[in-house]
Residue frames relative to the residue before (quaternion, step in Angstrom):
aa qw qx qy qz dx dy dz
X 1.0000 0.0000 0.0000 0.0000 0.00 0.00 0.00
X 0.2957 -0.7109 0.6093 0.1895 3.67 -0.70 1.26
X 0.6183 -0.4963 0.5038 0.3430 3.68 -1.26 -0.10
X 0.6320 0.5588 -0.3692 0.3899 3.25 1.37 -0.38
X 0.5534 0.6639 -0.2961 0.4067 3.58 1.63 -0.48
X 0.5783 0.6408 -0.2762 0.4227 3.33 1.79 -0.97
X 0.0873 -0.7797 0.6164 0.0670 4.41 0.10 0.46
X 0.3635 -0.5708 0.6765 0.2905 3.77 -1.38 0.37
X 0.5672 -0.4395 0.4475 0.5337 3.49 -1.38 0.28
X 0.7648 0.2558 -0.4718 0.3564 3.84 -0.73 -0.51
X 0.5201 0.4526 -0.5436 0.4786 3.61 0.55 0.63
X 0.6048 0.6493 -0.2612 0.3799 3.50 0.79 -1.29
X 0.7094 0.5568 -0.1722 0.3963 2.77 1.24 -1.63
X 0.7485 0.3155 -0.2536 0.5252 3.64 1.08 -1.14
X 0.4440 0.5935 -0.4889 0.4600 4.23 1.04 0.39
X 0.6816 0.2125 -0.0878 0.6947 3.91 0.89 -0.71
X 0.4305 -0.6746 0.5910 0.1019 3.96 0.30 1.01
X 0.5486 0.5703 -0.4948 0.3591 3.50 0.80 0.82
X 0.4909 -0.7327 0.3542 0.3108 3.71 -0.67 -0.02
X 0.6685 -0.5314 0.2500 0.4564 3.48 -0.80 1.01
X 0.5895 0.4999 -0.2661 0.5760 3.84 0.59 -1.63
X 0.6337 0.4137 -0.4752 0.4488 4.44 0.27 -0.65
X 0.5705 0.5786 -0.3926 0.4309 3.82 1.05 -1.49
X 0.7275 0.4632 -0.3600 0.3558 3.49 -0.12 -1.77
X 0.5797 0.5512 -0.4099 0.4383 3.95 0.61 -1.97
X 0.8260 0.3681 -0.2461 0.3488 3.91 0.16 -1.25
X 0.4158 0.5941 -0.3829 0.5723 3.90 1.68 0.05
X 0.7396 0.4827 -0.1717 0.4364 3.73 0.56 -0.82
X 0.8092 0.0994 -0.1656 0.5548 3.09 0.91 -0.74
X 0.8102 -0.4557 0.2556 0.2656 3.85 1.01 0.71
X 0.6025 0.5682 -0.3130 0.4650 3.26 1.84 -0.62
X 0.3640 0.8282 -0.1348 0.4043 2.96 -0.87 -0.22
X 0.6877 -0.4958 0.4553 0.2721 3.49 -1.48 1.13
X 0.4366 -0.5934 0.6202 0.2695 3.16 -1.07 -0.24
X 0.0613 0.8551 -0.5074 0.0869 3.88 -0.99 0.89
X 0.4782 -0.7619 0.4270 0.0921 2.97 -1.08 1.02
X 0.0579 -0.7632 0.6340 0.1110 3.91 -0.17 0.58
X 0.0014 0.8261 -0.5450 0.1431 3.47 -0.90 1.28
X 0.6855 -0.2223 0.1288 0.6812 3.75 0.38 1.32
X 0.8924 -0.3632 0.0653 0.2597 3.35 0.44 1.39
X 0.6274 0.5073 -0.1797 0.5627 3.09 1.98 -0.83
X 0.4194 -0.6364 0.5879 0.2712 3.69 -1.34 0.59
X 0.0402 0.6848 -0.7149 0.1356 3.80 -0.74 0.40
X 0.0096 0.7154 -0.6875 -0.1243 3.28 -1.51 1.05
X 0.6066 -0.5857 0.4534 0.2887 3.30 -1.56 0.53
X 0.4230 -0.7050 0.4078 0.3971 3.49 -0.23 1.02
X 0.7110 0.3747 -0.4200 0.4215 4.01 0.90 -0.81
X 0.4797 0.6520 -0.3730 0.4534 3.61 0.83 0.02
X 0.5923 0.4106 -0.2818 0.6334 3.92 1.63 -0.38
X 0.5872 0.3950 -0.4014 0.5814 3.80 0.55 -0.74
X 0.6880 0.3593 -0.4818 0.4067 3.60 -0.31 -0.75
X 0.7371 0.4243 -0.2843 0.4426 3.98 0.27 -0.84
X 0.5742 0.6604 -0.2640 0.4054 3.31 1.35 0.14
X 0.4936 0.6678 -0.0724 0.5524 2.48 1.55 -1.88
X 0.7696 0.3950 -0.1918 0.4636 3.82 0.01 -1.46
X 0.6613 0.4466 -0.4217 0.4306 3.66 0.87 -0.45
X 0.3556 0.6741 -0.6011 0.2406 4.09 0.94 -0.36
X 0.0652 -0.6326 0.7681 -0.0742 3.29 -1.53 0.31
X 0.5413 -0.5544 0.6219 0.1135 3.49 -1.81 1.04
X 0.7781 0.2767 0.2574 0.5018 3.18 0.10 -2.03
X 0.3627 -0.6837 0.5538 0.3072 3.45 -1.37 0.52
X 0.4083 0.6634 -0.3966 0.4857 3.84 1.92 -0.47
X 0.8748 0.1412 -0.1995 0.4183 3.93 0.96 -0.75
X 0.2156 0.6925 -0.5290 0.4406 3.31 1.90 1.39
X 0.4555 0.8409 -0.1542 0.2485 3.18 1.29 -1.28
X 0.6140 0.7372 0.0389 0.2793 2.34 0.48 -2.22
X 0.8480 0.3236 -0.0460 0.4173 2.99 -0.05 -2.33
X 0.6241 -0.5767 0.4448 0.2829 3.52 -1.57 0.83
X 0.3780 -0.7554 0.5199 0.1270 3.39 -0.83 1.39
X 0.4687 -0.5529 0.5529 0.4109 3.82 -1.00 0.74
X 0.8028 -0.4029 0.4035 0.1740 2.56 -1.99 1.36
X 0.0407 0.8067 -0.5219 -0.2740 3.83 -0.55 0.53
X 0.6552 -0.4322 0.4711 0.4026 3.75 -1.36 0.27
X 0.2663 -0.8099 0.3836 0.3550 3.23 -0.81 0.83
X 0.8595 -0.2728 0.1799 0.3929 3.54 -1.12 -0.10
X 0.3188 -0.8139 0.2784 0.3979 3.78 -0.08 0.42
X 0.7533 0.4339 -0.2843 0.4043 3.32 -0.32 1.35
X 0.4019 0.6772 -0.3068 0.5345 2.39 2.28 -0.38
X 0.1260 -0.6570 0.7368 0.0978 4.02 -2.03 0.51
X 0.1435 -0.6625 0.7163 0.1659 2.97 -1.42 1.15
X 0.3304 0.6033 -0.6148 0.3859 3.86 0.24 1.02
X 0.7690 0.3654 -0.2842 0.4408 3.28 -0.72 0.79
X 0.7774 0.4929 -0.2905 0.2614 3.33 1.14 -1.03
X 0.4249 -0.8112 0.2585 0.3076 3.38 -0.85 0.27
């Protein structure tokens, strides 16, 4: 793996047409690519986007469905302390 394979999120972010703030929300809660934290910095692995690409294909919108939806942020004001 060169260094050139390694992308910051706002690269990361325009390779999967998702948005930087969508990347971070899915770092926090686990969804989501896979990422690397190196001397403080987040970097994904460009095969580490294809694979998480890859896993999102779908046939059908009946087995779009289906699949498990990223984690969502909770409401603002909302705490998930306490809950059970």
């Amino acid at each position: 793996m060169s260094t050139s394979d390694l992308l910051p999120p706002a690269e990361a972010a325009a390779y999967t047409r998702r948005s930087v703030n969508t990347l971070a929300g899915w770092r926090s809660t686990g969804a989501g690519p896979t990422f690397c934290k190196l001397g403080g910095r987040i970097y994904y692995r460009r095969t580490d986007l294809d694979a998480w690409i890859e896993s999102c294909r779908v046939t059908s919108t009946a087995e779009a469905r289906a699949l498990p939806k990223p984690s969502v942020k909770p409401a603002r004001g909302a705490s998930l302390q306490g809950a059970a």
